[in-house]
N, CA, C and O atoms as a CHARMM CRD file, in Angstrom:
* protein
*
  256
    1    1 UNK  N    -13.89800 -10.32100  40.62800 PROA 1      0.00000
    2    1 UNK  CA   -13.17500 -10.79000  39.46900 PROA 1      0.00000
    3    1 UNK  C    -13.14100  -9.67100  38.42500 PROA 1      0.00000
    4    1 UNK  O    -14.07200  -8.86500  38.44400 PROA 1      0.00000
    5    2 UNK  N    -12.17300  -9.53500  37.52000 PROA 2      0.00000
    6    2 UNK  CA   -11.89800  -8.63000  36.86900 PROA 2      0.00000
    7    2 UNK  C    -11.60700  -9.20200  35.38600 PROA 2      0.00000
    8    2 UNK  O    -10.49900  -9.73700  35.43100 PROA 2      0.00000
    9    3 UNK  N    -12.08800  -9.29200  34.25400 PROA 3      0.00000
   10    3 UNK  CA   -11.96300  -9.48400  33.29700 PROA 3      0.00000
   11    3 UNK  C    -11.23400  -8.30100  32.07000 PROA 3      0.00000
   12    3 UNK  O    -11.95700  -7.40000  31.64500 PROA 3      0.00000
   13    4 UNK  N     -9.82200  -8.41900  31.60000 PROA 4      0.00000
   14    4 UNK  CA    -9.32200  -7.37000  31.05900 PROA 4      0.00000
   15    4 UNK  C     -8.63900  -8.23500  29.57900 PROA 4      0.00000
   16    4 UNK  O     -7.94500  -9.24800  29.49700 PROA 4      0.00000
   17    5 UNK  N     -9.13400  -7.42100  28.65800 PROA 5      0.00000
   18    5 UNK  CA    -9.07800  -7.68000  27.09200 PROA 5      0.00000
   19    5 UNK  C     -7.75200  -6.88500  26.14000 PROA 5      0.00000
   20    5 UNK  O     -7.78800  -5.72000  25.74200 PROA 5      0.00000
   21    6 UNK  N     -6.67800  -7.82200  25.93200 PROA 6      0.00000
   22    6 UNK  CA    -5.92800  -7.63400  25.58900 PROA 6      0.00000
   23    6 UNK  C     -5.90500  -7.64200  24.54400 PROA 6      0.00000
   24    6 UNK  O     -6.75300  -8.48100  24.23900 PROA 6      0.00000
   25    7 UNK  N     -5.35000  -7.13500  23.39100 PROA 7      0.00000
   26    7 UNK  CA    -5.39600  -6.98500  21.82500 PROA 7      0.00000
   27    7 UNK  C     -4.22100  -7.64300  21.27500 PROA 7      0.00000
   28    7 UNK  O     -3.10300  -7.38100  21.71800 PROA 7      0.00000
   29    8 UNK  N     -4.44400  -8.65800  20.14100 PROA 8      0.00000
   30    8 UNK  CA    -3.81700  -8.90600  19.40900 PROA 8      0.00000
   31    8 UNK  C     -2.66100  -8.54000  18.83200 PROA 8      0.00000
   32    8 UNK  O     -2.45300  -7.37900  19.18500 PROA 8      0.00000
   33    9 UNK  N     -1.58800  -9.01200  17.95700 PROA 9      0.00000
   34    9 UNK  CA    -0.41400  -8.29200  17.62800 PROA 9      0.00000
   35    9 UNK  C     -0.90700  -8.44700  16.46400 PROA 9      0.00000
   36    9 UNK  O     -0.03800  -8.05900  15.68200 PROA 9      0.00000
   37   10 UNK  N     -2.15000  -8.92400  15.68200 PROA 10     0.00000
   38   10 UNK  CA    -2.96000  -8.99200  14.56500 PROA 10     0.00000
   39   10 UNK  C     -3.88800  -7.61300  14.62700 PROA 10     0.00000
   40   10 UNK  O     -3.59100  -6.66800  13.89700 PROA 10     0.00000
   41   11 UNK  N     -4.72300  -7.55800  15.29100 PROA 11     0.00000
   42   11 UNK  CA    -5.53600  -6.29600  16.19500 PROA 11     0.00000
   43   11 UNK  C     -4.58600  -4.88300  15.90400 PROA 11     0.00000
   44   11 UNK  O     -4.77500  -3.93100  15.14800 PROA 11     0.00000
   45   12 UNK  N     -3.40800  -5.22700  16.92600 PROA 12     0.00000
   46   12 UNK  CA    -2.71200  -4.13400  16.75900 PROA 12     0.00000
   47   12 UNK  C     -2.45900  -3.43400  14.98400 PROA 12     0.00000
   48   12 UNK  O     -2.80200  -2.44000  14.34300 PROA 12     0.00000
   49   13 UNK  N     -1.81900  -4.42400  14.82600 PROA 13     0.00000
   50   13 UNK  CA    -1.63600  -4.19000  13.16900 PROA 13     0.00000
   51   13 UNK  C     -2.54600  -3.35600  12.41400 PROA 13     0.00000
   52   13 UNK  O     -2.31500  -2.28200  11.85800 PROA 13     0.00000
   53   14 UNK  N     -3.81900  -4.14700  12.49700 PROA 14     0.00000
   54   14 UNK  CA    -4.64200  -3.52300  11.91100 PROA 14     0.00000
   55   14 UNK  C     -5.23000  -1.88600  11.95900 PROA 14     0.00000
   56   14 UNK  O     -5.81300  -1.35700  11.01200 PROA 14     0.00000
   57   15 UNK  N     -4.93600  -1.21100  13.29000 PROA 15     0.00000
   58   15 UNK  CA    -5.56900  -0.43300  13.98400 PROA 15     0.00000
   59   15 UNK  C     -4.10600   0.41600  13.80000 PROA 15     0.00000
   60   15 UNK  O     -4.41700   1.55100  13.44000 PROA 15     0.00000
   61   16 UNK  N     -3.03700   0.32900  13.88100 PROA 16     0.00000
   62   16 UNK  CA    -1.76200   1.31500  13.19600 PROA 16     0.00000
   63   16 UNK  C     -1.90900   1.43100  11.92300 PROA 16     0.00000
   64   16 UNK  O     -1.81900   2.57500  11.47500 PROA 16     0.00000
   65   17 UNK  N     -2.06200   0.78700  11.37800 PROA 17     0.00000
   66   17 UNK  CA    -2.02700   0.50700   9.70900 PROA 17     0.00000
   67   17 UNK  C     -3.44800   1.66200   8.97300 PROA 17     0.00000
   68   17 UNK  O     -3.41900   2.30200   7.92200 PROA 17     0.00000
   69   18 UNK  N     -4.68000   1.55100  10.11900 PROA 18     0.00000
   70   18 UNK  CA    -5.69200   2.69400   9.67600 PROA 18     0.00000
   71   18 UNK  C     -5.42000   4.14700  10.17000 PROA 18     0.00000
   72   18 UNK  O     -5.82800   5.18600   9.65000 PROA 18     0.00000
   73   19 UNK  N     -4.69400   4.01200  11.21400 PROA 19     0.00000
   74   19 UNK  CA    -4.60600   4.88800  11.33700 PROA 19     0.00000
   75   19 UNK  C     -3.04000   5.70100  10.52700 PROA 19     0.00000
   76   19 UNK  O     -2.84300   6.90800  10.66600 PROA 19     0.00000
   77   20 UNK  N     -2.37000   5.07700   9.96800 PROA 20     0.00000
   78   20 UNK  CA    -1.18200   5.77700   9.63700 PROA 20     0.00000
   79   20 UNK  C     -2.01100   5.95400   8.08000 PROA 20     0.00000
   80   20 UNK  O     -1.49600   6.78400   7.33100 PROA 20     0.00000
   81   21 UNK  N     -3.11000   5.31000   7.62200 PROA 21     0.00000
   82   21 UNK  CA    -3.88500   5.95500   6.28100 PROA 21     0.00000
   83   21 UNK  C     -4.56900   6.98500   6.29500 PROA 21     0.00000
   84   21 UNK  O     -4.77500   7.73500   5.34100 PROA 21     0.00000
   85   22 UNK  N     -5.11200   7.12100   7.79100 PROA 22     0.00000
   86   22 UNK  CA    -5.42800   8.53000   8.47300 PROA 22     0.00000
   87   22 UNK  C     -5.20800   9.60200   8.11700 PROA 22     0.00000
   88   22 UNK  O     -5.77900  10.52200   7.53100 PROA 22     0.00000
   89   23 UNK  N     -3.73000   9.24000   8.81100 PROA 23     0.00000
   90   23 UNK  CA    -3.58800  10.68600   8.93700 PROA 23     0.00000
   91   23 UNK  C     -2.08500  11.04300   7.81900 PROA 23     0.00000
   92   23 UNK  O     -1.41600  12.06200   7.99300 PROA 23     0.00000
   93   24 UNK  N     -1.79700  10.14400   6.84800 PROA 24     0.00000
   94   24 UNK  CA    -1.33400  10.22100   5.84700 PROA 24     0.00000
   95   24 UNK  C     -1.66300   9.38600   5.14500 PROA 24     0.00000
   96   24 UNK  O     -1.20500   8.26900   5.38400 PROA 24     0.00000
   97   25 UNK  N     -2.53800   9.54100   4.05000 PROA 25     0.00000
   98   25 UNK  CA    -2.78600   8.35000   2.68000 PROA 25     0.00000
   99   25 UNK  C     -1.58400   8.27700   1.81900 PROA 25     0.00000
  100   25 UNK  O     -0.71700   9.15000   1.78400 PROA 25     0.00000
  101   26 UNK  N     -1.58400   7.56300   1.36700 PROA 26     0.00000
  102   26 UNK  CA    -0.79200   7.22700  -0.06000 PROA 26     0.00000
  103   26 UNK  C     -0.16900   8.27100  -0.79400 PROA 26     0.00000
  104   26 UNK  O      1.01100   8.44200  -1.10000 PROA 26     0.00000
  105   27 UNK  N     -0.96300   8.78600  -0.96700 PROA 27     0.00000
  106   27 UNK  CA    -0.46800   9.38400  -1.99900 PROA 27     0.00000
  107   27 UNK  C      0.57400  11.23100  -1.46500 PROA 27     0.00000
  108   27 UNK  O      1.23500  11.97600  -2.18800 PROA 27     0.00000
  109   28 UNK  N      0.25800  11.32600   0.01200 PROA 28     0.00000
  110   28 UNK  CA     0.55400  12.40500   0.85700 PROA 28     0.00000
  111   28 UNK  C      2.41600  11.10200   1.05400 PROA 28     0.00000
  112   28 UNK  O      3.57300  11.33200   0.70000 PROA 28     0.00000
  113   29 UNK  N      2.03700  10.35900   1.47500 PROA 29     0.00000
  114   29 UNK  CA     3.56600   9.16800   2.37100 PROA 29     0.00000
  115   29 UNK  C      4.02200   9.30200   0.79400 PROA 29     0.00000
  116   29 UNK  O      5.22300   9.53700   0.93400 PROA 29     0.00000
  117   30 UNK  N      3.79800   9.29300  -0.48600 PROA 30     0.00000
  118   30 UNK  CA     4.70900   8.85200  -1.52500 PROA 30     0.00000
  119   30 UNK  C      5.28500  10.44500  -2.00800 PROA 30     0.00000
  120   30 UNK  O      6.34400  10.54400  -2.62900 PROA 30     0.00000
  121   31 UNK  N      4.31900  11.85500  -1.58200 PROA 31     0.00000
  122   31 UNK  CA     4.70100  13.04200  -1.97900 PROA 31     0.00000
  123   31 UNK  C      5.59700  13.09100  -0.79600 PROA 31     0.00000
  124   31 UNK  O      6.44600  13.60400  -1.52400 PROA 31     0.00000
  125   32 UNK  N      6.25200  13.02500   0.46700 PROA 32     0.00000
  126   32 UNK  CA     7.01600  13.26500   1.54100 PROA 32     0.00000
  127   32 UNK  C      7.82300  12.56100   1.08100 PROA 32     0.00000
  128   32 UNK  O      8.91200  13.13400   1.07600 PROA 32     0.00000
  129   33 UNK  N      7.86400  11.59900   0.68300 PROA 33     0.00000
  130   33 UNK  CA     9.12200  10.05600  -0.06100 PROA 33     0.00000
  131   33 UNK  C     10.02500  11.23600  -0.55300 PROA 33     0.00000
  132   33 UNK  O     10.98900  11.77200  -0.00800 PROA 33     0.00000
  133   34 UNK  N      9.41200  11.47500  -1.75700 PROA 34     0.00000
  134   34 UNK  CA     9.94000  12.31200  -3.07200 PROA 34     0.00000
  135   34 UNK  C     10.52200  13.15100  -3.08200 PROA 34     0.00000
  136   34 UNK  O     11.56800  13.21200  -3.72700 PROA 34     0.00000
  137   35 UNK  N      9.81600  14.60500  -1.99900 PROA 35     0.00000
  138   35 UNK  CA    10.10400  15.06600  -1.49800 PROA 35     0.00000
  139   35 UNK  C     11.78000  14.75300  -0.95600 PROA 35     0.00000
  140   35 UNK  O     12.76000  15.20500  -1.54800 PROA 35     0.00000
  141   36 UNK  N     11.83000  14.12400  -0.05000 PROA 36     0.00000
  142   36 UNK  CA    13.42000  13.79500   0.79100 PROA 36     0.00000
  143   36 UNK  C     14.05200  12.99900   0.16600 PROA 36     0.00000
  144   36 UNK  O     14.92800  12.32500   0.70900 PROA 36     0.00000
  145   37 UNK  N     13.74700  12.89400  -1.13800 PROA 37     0.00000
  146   37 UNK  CA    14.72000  12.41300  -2.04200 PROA 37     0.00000
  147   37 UNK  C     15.45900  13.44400  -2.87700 PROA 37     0.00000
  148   37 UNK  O     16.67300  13.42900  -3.07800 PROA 37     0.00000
  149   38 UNK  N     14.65700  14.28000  -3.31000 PROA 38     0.00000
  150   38 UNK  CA    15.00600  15.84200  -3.83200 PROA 38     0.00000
  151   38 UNK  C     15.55400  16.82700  -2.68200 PROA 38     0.00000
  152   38 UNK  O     15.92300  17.99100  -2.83700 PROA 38     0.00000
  153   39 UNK  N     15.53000  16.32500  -1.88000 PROA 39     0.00000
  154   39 UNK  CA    16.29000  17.38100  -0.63800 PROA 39     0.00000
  155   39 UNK  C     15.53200  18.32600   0.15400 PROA 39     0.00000
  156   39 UNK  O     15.98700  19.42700   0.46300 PROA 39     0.00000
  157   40 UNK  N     14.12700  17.82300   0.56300 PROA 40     0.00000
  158   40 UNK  CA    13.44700  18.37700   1.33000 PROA 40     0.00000
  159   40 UNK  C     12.99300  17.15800   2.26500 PROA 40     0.00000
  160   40 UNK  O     12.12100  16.36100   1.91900 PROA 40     0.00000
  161   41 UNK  N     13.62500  17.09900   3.39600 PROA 41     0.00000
  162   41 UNK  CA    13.26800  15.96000   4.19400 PROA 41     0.00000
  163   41 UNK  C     12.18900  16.43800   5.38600 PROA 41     0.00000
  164   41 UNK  O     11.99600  15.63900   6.30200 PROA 41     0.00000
  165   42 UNK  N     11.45400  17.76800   5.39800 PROA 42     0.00000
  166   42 UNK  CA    10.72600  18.39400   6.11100 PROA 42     0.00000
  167   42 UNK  C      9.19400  17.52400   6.21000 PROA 42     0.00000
  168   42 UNK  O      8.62500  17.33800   7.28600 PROA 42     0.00000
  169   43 UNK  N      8.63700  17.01800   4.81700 PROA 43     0.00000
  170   43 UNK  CA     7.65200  16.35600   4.97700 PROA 43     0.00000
  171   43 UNK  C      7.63500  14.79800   5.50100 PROA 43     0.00000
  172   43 UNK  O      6.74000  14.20800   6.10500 PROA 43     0.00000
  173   44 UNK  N      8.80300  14.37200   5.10900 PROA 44     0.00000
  174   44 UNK  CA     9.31900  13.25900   5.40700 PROA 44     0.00000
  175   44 UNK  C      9.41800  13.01400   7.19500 PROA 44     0.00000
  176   44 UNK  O      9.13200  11.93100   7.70600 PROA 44     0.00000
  177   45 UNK  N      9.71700  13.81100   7.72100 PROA 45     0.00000
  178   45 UNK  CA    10.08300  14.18700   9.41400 PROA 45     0.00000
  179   45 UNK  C      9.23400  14.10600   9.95100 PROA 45     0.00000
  180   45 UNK  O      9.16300  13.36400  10.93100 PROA 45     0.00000
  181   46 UNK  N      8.07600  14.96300   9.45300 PROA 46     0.00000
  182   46 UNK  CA     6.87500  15.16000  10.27400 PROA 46     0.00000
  183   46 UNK  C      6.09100  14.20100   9.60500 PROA 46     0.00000
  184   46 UNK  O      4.93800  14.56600   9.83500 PROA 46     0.00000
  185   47 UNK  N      6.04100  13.10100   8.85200 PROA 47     0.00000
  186   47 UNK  CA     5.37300  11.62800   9.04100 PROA 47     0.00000
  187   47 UNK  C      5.99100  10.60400   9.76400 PROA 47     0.00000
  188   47 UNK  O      5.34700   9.62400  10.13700 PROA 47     0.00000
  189   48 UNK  N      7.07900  10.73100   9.97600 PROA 48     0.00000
  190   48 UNK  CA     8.06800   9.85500  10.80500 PROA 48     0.00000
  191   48 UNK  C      7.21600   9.77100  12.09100 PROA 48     0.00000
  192   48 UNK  O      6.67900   8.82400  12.66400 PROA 48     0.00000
  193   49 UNK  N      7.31100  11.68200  12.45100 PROA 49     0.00000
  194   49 UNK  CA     6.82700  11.52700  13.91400 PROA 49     0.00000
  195   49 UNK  C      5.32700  11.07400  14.36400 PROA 49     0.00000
  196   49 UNK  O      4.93800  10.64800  15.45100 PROA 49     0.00000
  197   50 UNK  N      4.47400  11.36100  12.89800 PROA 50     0.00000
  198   50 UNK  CA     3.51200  11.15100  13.17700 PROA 50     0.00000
  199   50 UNK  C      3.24400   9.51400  14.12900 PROA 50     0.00000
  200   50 UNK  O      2.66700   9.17600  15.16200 PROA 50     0.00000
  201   51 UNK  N      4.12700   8.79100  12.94500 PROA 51     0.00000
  202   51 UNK  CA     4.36500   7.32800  13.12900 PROA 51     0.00000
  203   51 UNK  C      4.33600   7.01600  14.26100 PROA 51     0.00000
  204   51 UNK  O      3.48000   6.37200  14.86700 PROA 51     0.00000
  205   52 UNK  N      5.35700   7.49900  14.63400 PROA 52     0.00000
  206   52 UNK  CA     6.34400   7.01000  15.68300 PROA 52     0.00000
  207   52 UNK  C      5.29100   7.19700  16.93900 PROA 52     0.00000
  208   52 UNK  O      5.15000   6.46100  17.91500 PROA 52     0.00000
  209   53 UNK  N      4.54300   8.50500  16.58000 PROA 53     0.00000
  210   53 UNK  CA     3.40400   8.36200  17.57600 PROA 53     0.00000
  211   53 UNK  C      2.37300   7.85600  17.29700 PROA 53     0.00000
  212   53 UNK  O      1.64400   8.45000  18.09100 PROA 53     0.00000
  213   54 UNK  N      1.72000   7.17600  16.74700 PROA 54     0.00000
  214   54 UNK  CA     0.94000   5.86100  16.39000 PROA 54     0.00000
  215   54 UNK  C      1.38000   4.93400  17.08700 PROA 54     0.00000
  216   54 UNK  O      0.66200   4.22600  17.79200 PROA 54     0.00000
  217   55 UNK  N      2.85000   4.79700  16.96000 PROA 55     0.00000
  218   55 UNK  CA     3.41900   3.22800  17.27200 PROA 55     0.00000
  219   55 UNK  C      3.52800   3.38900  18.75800 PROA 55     0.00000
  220   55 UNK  O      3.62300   2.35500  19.41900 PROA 55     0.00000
  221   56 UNK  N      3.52700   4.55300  19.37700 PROA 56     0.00000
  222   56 UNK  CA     3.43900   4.31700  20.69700 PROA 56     0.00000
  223   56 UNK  C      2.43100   4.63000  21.46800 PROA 56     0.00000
  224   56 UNK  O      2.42900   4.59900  22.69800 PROA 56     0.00000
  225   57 UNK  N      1.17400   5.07100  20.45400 PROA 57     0.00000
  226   57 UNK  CA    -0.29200   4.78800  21.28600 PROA 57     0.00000
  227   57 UNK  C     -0.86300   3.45700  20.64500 PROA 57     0.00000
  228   57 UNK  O     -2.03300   3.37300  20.27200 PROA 57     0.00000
  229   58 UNK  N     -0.06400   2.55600  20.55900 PROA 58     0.00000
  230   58 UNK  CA    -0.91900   1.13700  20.20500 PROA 58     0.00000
  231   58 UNK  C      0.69400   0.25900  19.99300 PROA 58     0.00000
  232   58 UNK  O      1.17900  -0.23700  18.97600 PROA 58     0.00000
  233   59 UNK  N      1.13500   0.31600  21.16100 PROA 59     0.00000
  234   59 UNK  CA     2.45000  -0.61900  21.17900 PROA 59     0.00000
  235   59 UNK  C      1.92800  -1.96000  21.10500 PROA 59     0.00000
  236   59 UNK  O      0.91800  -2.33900  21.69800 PROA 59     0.00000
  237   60 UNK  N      2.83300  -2.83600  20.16700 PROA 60     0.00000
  238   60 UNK  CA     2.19100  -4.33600  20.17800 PROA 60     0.00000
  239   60 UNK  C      2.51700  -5.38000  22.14000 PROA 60     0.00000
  240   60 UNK  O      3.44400  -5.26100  22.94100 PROA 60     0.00000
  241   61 UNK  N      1.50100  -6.09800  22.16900 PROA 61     0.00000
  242   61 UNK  CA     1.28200  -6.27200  23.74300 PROA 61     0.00000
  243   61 UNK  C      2.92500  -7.08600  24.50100 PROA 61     0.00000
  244   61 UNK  O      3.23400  -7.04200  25.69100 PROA 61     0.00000
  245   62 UNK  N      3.73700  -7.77100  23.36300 PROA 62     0.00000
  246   62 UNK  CA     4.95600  -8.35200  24.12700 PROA 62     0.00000
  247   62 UNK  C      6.10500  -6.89200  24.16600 PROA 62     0.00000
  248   62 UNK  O      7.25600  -7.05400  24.57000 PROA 62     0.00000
  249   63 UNK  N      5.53500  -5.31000  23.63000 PROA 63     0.00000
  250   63 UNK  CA     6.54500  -4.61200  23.55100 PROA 63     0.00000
  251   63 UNK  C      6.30000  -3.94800  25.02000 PROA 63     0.00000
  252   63 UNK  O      7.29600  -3.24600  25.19600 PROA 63     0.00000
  253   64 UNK  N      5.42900  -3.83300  26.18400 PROA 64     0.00000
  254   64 UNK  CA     5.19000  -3.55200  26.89600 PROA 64     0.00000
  255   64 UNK  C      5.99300  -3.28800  28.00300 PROA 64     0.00000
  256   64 UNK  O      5.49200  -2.85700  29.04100 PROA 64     0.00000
């Protein structure tokens, strides 16, 4: 028998959400904002991707 532990779409949440404070806090995500509002969308890009790779090392379990 094999017992395998699936994570929450609550779980998930939580565990993207620390990690996107990680590896950009607040106040870094609101200087990239600003940034690509003034016409430098360079910092803005490279939090996107950061994201985007967050969101696909902890995909929520019905996105599978």
């Amino acid at each position: 028998m094999r017992i395998v532990k699936t994570r929450g779409r609550d779980e998930i949440r939580r565990l993207r959400e620390a990690a996107y404070l990680e590896l950009w806090p607040p106040a870094q995500q609101l200087e990239a904002l600003q940034d690509a509002a003034n016409g430098q969308p360079d910092k803005k890009a490279c939090m996107e991707a950061d994201f985007a790779a967050i969101k696909e090392r902890l995909p929520y379990p019905d996105a599978q």
